[in-house]
PyMOL Python script that loads the backbone (N, CA, C, O; Angstrom):
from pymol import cmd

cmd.read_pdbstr("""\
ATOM      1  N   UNK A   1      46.711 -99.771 187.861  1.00  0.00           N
ATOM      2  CA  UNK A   1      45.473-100.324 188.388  1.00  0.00           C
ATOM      3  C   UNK A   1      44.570 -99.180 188.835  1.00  0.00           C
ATOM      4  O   UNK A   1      45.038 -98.059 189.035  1.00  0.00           O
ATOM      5  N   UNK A   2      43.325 -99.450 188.985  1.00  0.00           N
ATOM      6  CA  UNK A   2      42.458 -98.084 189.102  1.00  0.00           C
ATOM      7  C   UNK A   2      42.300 -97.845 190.681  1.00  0.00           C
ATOM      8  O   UNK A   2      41.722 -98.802 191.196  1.00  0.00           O
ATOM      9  N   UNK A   3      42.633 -96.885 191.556  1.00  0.00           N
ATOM     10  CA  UNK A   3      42.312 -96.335 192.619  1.00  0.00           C
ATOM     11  C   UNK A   3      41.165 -97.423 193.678  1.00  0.00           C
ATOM     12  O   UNK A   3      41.474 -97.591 194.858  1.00  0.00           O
ATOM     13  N   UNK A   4      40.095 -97.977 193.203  1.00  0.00           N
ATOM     14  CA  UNK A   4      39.663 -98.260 193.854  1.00  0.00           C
ATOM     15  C   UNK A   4      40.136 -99.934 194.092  1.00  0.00           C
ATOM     16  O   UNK A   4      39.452-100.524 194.928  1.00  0.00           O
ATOM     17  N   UNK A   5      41.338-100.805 193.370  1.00  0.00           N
ATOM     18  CA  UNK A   5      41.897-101.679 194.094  1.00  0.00           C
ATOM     19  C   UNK A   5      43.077-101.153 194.598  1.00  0.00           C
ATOM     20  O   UNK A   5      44.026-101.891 194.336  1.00  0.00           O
ATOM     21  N   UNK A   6      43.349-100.262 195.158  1.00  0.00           N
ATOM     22  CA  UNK A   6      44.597-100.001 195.950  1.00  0.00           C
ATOM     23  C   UNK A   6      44.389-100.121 197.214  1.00  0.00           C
ATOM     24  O   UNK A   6      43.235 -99.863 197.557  1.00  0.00           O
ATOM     25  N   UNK A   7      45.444-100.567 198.408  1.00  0.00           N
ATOM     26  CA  UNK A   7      45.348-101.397 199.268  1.00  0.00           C
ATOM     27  C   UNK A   7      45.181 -99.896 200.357  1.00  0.00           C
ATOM     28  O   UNK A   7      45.870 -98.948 199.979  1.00  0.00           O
ATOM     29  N   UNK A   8      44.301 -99.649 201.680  1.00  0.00           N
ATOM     30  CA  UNK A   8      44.533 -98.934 202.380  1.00  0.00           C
ATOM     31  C   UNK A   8      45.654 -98.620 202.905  1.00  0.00           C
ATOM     32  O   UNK A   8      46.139 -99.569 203.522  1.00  0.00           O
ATOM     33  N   UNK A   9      46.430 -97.449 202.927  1.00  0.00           N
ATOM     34  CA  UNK A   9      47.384 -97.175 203.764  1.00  0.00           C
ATOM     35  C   UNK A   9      48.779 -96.694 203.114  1.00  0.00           C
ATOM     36  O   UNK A   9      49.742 -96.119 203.621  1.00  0.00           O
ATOM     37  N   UNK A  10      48.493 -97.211 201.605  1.00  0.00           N
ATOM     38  CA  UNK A  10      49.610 -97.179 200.760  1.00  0.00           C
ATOM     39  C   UNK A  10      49.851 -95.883 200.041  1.00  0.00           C
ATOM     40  O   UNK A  10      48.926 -95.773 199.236  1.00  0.00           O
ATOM     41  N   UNK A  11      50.536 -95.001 199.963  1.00  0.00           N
ATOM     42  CA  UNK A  11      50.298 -93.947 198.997  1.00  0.00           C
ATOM     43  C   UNK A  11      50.743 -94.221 197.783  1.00  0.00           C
ATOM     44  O   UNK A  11      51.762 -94.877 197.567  1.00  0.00           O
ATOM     45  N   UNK A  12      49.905 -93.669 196.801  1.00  0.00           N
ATOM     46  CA  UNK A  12      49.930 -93.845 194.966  1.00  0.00           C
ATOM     47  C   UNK A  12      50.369 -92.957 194.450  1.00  0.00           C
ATOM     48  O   UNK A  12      50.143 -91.823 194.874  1.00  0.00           O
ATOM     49  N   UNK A  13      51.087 -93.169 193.438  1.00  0.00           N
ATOM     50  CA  UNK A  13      51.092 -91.840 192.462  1.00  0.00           C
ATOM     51  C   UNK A  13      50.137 -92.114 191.445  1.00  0.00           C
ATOM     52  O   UNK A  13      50.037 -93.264 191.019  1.00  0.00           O
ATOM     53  N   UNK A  14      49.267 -90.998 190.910  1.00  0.00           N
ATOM     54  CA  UNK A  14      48.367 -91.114 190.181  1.00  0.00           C
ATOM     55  C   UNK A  14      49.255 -90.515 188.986  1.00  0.00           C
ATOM     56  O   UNK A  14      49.995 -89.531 188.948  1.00  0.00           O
ATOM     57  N   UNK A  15      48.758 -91.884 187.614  1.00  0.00           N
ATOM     58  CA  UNK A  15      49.273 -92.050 187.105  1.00  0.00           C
ATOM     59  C   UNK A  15      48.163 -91.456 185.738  1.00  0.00           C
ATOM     60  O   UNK A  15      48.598 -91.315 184.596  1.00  0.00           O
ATOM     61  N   UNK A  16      46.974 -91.216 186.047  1.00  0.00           N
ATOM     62  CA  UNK A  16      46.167 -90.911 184.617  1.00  0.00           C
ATOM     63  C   UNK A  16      44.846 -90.817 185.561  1.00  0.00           C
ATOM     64  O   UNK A  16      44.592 -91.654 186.427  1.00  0.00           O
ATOM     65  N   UNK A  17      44.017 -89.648 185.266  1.00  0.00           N
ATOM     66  CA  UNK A  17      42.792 -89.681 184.986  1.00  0.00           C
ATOM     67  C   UNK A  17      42.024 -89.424 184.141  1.00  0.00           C
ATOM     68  O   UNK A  17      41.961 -88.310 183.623  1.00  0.00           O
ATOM     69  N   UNK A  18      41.197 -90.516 183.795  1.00  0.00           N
ATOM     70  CA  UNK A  18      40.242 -91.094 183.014  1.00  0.00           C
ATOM     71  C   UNK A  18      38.886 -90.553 183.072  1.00  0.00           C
ATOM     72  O   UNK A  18      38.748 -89.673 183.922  1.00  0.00           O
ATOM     73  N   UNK A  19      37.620 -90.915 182.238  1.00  0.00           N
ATOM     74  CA  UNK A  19      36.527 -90.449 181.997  1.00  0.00           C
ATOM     75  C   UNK A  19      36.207 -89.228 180.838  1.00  0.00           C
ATOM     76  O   UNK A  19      36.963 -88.859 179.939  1.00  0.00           O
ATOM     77  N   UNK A  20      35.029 -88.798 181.113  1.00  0.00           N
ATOM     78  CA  UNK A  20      34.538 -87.624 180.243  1.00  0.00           C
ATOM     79  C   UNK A  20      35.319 -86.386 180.653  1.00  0.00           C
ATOM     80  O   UNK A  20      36.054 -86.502 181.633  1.00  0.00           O
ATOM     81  N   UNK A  21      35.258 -85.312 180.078  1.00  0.00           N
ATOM     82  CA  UNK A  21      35.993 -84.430 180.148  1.00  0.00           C
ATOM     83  C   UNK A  21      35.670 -83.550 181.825  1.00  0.00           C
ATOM     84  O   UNK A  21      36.449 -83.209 182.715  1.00  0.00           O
ATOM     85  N   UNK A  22      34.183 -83.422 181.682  1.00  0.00           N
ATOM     86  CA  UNK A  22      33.835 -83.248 183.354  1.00  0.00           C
ATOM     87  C   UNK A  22      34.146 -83.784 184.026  1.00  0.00           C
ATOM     88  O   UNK A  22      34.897 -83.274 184.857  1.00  0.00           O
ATOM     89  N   UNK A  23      33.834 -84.996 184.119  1.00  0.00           N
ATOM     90  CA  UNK A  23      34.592 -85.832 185.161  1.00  0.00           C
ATOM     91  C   UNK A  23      35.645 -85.480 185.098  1.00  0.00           C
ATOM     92  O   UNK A  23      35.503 -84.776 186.098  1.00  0.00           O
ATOM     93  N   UNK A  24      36.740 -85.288 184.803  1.00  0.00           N
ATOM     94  CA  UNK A  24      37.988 -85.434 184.562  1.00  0.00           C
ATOM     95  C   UNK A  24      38.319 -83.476 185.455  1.00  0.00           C
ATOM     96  O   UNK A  24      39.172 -83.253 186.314  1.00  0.00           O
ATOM     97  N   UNK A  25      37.784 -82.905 185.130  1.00  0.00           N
ATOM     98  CA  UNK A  25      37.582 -81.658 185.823  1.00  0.00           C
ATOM     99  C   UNK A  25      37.204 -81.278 187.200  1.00  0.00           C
ATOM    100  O   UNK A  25      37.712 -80.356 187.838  1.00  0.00           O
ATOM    101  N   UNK A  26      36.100 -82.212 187.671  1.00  0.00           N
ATOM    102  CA  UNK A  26      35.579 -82.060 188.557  1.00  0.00           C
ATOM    103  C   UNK A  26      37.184 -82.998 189.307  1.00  0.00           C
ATOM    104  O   UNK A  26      37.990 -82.388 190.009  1.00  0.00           O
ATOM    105  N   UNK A  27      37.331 -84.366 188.989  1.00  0.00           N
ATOM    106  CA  UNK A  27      37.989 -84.829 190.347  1.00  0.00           C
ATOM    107  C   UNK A  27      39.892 -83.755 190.057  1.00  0.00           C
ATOM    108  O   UNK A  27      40.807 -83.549 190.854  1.00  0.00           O
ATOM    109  N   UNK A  28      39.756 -83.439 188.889  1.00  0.00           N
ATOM    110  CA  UNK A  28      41.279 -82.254 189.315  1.00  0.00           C
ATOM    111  C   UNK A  28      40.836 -81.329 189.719  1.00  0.00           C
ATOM    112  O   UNK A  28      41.761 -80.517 189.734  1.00  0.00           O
ATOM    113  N   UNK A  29      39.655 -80.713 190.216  1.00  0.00           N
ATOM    114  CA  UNK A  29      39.156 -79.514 190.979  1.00  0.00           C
ATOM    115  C   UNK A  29      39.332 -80.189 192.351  1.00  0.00           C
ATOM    116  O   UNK A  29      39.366 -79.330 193.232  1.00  0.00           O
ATOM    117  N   UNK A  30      39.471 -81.598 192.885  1.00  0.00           N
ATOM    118  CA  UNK A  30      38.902 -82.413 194.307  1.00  0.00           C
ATOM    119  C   UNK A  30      40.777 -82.345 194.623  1.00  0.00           C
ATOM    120  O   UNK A  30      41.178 -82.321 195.786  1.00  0.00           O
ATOM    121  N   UNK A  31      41.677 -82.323 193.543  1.00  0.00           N
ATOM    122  CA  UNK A  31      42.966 -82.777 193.746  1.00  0.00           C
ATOM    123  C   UNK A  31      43.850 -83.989 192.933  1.00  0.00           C
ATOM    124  O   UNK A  31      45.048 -84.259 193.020  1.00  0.00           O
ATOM    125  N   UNK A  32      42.931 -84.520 192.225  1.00  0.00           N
ATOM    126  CA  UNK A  32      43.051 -85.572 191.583  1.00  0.00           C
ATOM    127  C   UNK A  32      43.889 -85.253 190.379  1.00  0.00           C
ATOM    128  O   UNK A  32      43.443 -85.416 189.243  1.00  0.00           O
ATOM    129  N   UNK A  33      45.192 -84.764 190.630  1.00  0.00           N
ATOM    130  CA  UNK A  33      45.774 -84.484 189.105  1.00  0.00           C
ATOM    131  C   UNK A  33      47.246 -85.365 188.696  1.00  0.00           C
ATOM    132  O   UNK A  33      48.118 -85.462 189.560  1.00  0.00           O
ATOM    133  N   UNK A  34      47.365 -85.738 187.876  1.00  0.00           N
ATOM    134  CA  UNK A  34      48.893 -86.748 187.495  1.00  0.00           C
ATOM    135  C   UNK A  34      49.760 -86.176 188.023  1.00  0.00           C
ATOM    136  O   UNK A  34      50.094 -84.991 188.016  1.00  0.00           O
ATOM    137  N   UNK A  35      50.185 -87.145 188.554  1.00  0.00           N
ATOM    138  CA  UNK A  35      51.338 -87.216 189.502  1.00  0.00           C
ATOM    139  C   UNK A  35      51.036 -86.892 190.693  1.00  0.00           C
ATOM    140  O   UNK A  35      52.049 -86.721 191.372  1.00  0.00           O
ATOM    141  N   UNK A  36      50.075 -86.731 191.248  1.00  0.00           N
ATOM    142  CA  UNK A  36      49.790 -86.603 192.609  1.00  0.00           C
ATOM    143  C   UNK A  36      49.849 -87.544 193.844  1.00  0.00           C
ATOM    144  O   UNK A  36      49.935 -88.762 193.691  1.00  0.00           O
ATOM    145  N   UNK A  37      49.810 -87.054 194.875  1.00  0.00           N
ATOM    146  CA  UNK A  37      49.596 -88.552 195.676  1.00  0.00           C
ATOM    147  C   UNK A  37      48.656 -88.999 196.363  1.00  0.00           C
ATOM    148  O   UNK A  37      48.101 -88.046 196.911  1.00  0.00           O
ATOM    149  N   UNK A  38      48.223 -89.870 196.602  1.00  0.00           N
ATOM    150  CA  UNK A  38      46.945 -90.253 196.801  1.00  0.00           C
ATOM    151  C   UNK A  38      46.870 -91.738 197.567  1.00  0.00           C
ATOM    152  O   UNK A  38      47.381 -92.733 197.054  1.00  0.00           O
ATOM    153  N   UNK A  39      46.145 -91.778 198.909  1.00  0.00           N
ATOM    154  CA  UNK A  39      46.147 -92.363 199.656  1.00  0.00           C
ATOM    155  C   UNK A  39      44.931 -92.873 200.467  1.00  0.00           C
ATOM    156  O   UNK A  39      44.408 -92.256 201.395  1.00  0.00           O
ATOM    157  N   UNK A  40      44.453 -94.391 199.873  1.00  0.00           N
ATOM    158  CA  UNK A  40      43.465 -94.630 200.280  1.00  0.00           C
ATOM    159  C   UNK A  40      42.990 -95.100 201.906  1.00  0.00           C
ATOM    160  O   UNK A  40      43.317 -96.186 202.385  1.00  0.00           O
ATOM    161  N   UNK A  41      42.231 -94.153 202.581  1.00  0.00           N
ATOM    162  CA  UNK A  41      41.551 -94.494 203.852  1.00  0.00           C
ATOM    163  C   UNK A  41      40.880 -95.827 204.520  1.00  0.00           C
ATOM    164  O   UNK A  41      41.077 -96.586 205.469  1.00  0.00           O
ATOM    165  N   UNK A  42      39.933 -95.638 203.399  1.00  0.00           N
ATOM    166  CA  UNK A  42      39.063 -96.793 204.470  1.00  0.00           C
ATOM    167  C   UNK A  42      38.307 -97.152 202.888  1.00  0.00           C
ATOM    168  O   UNK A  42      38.171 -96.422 201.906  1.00  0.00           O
ATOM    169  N   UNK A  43      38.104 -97.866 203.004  1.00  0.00           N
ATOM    170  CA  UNK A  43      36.942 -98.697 201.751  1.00  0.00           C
ATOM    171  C   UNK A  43      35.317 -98.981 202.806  1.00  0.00           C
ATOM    172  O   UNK A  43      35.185 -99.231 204.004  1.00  0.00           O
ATOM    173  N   UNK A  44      34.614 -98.854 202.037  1.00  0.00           N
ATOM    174  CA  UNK A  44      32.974 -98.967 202.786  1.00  0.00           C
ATOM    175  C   UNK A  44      31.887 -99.289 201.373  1.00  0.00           C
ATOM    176  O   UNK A  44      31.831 -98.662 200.315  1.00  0.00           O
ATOM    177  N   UNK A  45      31.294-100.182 201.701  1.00  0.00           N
ATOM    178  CA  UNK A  45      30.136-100.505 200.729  1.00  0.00           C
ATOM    179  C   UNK A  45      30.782 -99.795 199.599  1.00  0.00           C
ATOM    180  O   UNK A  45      30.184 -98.729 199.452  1.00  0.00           O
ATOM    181  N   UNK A  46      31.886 -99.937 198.606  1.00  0.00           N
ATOM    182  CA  UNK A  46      31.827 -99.514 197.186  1.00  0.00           C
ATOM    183  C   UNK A  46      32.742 -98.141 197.351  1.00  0.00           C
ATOM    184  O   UNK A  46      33.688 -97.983 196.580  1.00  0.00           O
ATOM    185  N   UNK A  47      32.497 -97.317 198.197  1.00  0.00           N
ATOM    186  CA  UNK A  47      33.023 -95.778 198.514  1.00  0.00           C
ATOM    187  C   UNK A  47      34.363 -95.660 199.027  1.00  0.00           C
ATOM    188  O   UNK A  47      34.758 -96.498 199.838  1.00  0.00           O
ATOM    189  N   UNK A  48      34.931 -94.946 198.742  1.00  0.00           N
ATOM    190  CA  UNK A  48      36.458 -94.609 199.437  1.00  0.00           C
ATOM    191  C   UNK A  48      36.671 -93.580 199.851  1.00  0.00           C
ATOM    192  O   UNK A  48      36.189 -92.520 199.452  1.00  0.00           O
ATOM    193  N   UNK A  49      37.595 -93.780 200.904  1.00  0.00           N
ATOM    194  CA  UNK A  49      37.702 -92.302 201.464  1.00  0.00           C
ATOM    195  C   UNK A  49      39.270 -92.369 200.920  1.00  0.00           C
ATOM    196  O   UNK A  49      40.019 -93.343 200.838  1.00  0.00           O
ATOM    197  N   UNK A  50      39.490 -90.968 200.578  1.00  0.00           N
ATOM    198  CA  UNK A  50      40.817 -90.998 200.505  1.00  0.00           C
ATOM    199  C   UNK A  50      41.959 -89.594 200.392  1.00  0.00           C
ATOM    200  O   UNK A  50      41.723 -88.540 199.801  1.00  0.00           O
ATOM    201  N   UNK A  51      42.907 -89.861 200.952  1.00  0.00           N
ATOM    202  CA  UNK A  51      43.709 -89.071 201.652  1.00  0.00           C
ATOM    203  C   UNK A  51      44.527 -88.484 200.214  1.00  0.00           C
ATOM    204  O   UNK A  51      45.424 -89.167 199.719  1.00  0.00           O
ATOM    205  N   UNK A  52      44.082 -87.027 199.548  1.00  0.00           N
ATOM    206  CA  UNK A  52      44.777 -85.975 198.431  1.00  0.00           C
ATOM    207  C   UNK A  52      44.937 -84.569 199.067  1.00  0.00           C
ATOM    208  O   UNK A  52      44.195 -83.867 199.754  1.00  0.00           O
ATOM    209  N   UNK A  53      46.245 -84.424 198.553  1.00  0.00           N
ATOM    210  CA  UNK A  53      45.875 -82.896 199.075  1.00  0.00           C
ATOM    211  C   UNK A  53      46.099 -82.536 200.695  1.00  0.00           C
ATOM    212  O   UNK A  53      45.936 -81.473 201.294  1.00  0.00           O
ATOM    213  N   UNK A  54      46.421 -83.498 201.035  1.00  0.00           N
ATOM    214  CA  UNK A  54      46.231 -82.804 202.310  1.00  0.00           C
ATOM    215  C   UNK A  54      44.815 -82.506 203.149  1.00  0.00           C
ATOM    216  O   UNK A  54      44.742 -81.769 204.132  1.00  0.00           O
ATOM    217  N   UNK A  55      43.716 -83.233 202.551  1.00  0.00           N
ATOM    218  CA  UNK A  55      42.592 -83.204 202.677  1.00  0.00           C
ATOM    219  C   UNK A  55      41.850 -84.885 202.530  1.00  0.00           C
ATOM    220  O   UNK A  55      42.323 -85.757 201.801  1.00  0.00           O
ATOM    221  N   UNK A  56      40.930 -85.014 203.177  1.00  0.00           N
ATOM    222  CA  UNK A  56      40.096 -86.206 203.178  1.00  0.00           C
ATOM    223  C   UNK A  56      38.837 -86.183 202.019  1.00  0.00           C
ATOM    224  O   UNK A  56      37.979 -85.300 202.055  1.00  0.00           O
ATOM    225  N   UNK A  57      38.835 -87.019 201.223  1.00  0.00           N
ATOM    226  CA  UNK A  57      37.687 -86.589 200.263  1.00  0.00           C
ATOM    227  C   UNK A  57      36.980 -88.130 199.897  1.00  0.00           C
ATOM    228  O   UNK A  57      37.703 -89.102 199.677  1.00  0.00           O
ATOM    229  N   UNK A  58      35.529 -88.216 199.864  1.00  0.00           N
ATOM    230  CA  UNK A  58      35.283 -89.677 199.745  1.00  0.00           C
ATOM    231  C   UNK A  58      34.939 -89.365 197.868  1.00  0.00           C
ATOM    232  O   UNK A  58      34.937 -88.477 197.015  1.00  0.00           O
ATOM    233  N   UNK A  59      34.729 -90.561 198.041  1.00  0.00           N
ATOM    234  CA  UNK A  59      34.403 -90.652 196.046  1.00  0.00           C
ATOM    235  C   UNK A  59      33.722 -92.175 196.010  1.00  0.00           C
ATOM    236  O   UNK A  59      33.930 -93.087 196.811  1.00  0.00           O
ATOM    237  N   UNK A  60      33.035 -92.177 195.095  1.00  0.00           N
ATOM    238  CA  UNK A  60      32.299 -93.493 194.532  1.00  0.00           C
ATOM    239  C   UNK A  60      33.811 -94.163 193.802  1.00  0.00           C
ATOM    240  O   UNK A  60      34.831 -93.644 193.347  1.00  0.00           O
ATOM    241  N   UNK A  61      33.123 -96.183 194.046  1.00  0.00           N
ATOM    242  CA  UNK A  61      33.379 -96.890 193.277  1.00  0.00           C
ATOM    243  C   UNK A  61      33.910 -96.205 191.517  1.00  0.00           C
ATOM    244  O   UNK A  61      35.024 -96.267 190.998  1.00  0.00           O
ATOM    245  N   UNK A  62      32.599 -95.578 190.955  1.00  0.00           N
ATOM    246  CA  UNK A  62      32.625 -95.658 189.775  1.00  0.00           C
ATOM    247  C   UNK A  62      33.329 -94.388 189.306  1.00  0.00           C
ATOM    248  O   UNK A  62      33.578 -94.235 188.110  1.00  0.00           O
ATOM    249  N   UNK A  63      33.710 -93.321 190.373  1.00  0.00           N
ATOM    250  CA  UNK A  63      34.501 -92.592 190.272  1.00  0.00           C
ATOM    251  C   UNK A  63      36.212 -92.770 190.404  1.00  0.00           C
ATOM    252  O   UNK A  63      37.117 -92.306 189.709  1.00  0.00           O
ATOM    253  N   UNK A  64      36.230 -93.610 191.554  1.00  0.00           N
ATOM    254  CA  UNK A  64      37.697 -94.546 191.776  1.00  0.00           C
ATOM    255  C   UNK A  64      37.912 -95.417 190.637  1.00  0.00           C
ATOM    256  O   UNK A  64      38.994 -96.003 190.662  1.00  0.00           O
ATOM    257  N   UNK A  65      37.345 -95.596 189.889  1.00  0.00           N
ATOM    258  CA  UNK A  65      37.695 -96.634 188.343  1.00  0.00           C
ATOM    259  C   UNK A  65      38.296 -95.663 187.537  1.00  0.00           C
ATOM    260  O   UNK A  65      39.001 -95.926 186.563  1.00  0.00           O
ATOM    261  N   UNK A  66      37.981 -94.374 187.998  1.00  0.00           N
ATOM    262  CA  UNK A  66      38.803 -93.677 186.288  1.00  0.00           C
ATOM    263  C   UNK A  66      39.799 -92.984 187.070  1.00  0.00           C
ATOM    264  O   UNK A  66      39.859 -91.755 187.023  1.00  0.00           O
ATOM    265  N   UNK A  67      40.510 -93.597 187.715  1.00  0.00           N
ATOM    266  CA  UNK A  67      41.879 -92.764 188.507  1.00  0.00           C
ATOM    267  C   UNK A  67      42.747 -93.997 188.601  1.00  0.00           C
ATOM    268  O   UNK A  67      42.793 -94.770 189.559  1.00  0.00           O
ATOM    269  N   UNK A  68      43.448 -94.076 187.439  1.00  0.00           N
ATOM    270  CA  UNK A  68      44.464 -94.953 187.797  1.00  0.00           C
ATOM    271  C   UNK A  68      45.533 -94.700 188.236  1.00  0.00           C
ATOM    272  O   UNK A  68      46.089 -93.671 187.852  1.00  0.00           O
ATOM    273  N   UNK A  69      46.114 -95.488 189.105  1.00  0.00           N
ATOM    274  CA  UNK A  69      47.492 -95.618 190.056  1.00  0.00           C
ATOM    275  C   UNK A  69      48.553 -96.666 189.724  1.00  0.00           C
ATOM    276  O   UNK A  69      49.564 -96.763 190.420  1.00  0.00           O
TER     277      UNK A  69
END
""", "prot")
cmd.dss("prot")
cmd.show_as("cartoon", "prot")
cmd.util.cbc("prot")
cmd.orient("prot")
């Protein structure tokens, strides 16, 4: 399922990221790489915050669609 229906609180293993090749660069530059773990914060109007890395990082809706978990 893609990152942005995952339930707060739960940690994921990311299982594939998706998109154009930038995209796909930019969010494994943020931490976003297979097999990682990934743990969503808080949901707000569309946006997520979410817990990679050891770090807090928010991301769009339409960015949370190409990170499936």
């Amino acid at each position: 399922m893609p990152l942005s229906m995952a339930s707060a609180g739960k940690p994921n293993v990311i299982k594939k990221v998706g998109g154009k090749e930038a995209t796909r660069k930019f969010l494994e530059n943020l931490g976003f790489v297979t097999g990682g773990m990934v743990t969503v914060v808080s949901q707000t109007g569309g946006n997520l915050i979410v817990n990679v890395k050891d770090s807090r990082v928010a991301i769009g809706r339409d960015m949370a669609n190409k990170i499936i978990v």
